[in-house]
C-alpha positions in Angstrom: 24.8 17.8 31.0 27.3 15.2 32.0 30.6 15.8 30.2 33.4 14.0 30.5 37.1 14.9 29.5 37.7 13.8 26.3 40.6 11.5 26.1 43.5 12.7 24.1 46.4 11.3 22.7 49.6 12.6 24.6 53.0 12.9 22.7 53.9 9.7 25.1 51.9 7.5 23.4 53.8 6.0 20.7 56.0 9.2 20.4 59.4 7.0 20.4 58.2 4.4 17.7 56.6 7.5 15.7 60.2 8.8 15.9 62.3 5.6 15.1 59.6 5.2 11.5 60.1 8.3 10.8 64.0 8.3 11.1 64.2 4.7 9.6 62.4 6.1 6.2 64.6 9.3 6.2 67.0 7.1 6.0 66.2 4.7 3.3 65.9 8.3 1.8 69.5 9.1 1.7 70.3 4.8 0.7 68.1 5.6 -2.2 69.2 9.4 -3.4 73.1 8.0 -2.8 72.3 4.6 -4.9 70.7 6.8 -7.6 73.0 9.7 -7.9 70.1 12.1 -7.6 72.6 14.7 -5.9 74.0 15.1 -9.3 70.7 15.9 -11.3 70.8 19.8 -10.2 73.5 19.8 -12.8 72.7 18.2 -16.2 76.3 17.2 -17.1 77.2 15.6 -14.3 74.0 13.5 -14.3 75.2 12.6 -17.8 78.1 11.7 -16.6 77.1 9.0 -14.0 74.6 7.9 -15.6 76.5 7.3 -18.8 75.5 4.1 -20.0 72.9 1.9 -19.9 75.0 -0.8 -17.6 75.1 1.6 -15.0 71.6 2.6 -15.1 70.5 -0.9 -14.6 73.1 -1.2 -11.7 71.5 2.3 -10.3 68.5 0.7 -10.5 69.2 -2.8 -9.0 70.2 -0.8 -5.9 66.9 1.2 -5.6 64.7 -2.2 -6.1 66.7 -3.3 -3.5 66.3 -0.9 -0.7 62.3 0.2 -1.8 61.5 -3.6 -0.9 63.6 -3.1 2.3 61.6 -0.3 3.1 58.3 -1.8 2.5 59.6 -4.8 4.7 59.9 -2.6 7.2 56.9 -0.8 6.8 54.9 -3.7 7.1 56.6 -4.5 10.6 56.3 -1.4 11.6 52.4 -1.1 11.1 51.6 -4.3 12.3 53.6 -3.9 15.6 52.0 -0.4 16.0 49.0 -0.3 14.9 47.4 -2.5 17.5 49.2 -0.9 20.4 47.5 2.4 18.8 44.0 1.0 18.8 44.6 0.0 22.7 45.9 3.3 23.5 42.1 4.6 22.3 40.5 1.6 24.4 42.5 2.4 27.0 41.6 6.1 27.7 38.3 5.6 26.9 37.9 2.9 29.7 40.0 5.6 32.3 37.7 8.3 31.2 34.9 6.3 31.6 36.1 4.7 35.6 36.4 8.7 36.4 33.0 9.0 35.1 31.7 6.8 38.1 31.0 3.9 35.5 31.8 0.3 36.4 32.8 -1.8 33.7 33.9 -5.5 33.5 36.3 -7.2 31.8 35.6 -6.7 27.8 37.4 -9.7 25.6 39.0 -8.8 22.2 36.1 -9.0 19.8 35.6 -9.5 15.6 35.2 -5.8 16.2 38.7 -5.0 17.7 40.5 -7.6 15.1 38.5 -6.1 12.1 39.6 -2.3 13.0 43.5 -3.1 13.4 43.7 -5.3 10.3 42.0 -2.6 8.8 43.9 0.4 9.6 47.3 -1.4 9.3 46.1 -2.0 5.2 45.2 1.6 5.2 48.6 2.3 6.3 50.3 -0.3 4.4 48.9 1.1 1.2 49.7 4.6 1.6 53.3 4.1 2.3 53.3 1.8 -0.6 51.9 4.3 -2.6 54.8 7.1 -1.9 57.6 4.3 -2.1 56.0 2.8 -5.3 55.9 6.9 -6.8 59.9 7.3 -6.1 60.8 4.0 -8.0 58.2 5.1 -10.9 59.7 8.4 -10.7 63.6 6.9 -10.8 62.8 4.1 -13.8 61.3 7.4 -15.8 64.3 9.1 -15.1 66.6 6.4 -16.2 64.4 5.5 -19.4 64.6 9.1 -20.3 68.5 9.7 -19.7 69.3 7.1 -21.7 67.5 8.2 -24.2 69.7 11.3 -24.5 72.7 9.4 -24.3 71.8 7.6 -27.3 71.0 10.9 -29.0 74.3 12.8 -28.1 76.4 9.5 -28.9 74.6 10.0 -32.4 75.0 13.6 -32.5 78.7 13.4 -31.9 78.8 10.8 -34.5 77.4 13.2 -37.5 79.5 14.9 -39.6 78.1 18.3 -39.2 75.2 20.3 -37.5 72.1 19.8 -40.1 72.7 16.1 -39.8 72.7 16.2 -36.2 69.5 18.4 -35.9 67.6 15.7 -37.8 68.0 13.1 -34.9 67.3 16.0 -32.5 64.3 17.5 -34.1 65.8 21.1 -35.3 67.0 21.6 -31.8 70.1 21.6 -30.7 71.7 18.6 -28.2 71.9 21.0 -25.0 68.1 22.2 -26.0 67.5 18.9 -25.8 68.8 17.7 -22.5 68.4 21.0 -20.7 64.7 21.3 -20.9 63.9 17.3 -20.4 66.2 17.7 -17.5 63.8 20.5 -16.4 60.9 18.5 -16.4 62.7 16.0 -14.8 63.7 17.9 -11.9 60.0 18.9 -11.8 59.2 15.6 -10.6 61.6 15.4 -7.8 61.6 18.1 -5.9 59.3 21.3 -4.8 58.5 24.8 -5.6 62.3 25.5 -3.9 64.0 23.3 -5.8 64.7 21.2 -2.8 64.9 17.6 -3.5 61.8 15.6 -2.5 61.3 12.4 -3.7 57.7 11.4 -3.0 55.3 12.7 -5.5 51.4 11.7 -4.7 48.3 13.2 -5.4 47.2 15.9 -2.7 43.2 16.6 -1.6 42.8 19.1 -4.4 43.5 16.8 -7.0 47.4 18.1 -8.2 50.6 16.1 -7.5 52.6 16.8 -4.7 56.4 16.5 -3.5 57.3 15.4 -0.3 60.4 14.0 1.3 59.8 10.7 2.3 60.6 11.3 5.9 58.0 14.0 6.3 55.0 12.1 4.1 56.0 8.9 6.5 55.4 11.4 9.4 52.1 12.7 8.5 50.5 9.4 7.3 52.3 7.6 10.5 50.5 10.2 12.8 47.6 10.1 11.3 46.5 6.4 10.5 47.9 6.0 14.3 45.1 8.0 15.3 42.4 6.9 13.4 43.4 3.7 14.5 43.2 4.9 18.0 39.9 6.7 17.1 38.4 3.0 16.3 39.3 2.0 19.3 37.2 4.5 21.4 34.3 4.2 19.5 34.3 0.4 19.4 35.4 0.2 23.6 32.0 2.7 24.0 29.6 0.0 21.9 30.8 -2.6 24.1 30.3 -0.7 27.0 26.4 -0.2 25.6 27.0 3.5 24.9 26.1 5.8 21.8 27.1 9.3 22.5 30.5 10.9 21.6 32.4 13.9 22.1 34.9 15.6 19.6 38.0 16.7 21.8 38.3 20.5 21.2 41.9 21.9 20.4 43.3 25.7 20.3 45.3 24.7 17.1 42.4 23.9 15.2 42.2 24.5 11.1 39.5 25.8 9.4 38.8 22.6 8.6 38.4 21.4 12.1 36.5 24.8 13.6 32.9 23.0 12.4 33.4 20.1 14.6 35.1 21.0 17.6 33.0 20.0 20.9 30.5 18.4 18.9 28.2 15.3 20.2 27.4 12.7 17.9 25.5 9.6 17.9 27.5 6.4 17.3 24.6 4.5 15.7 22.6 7.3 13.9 20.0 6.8 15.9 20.6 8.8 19.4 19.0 11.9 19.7 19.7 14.5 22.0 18.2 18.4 23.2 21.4 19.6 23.1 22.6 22.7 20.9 25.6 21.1 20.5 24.2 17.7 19.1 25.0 17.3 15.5 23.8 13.9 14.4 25.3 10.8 13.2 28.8 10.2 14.0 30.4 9.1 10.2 33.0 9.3 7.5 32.7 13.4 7.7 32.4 13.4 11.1 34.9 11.4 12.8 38.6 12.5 13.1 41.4 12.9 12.4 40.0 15.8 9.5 43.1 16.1 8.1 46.6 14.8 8.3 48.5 15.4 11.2 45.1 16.1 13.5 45.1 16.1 16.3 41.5 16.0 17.2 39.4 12.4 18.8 36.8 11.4 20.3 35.4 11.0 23.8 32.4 9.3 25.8 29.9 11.6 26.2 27.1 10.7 28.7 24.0 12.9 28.7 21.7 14.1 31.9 18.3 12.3 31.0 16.9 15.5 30.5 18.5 16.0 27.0 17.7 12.5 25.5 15.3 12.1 23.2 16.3 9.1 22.5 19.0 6.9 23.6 19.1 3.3 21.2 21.0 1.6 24.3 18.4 2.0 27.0 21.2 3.6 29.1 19.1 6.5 29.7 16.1 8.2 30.2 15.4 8.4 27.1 15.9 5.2 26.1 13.4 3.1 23.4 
């Protein structure tokens, strides 16, 4: 059988622009925790205290507004400068891999196809980062809603003239009941299991919310809508080039999740067919990387001996319809 390497993604390839997004939102992170105080939420008092009225609140959250729309400024010039130069990255290695192979291919213009796939994967992107930013402001305006709701009640409290009075407004609890368990499921919100402050709070694969700081969710959904958009790329250069087979690149760091397709061939179309043990079908939602986020895993041409096809949809080989 006629196997070819499988191109890969090296860290090179938009390693120092990965970098630079990833720093930028880290630190919008900080703008945003310094703007709204949120150092001082491990300690209920002192998030009282700065947040002690309901002018300041709307001044802490001015500040936030502010900088989230910065961020997603940035995000969208970010994905649409990158985005592209990802999904040439996947064209590119395809067409090296494919020159090794022996093949000779001729200048291929940018199609619907190529335009289609970019704008595409810089929406994907677009929306997940706007997700996580959209969760922190959510998060903050809950925050500030609820704190000054407990301002009003202790300002009331301290006005009664003696304990029963003040447990009416409080429902039979006392103030610090009050503020120290709303604080607790406040605190919930922002940060993880550790109690380490994370402000991005999205809904994970298994259906429950999860924290993450915003550098590190920017990281993984960066990574990972970078190579899917480099992914398309491959596949798309190989229909162009009038081929239908594919390879998935296999890695030594592979998840469980991964082990099922590593060194699999698949059929771009659905309709290829191949003798080959290793031949697994169509190549579709399931079965094209990335399988997770942050993997690492692509596809490759693959070009069968005409003794495996059974049948080939491109003519391209011997067993060709």
């Amino acid at each position: 059988m006629a196997r070819l390497a499988t191109p890969t993604l090296g860290k090179g390839h938009l390693g120092r622009n990965l970098a630079k997004f990833e720093q930028r939102m880290a630190t919008y992170e900080q703008r945003i925790v310094k703007a709204a105080k949120l150092s001082t939420m491990a300690d209920v008092d002192a998030w009282l205290a700065v947040v002690s009225d309901s002018g300041k609140i709307r001044k802490m959250q001015r500040e936030v507004r502010k900088l989230v729309k910065q961020s997603e400024a940035y995000i969208r010039v970010w994905t649409k400068a990158n985005m592209g130069r990802a999904y040439k990255d996947g064209t590119t290695l395809t067409k090296e891999a494919l020159k090794k192979s022996g093949l000779k291919l001729g200048k291929t213009p940018r199609t619907k196809l190529d335009g289609s796939a970019v704008t595409f994967a810089i929406e994907q992107m677009v929306d997940d980062m706007s997700i996580a930013v959209g969760s922190i402001s959510q998060k903050l305006n809950t925050a500030f809603r609820k704190t000054h709701v407990v301002n009003i009640e202790r300002k009331r409290v301290e006005l009664a003239t003696n304990e029963a009075v003040a447990n009416r407004f409080i429902q039979g609890t006392s103030s610090r009941d009050v503020e120290t368990r709303m604080f607790n499921n406040l605190r919930r919100n922002f940060t993880n299991a550790k109690g380490e402050l994370k402000l991005v709070r999205v809904i994970g694969p298994s259906g429950k919310p999860r924290n993450y700081t915003l550098k590190n969710y920017s990281r993984m959904v960066a990574r990972t809508r970078t190579r899917e958009a480099a992914t398309a790329g491959t596949k798309n250069t190989l229909i162009e080039a009038g081929l239908d087979f594919v390879e998935i690149s296999d890695h030594a760091t592979e998840s469980e999740i991964c082990k099922p397709y590593e060194g699999m061939i698949y059929s771009i179309s659905g309709s290829g067919e191949l003798s080959n043990p290793l031949f697994d079908g169509a190549l579709d939602g399931e079965s094209t990387p990335p399988y997770h986020p942050n993997c690492l895993h692509t596809i490759g041409p693959y070009i069968p001996d005409d003794s495996e096809v059974v049948n080939d949809p491109t003519g391209n080989s011997g067993g060709g319809t």
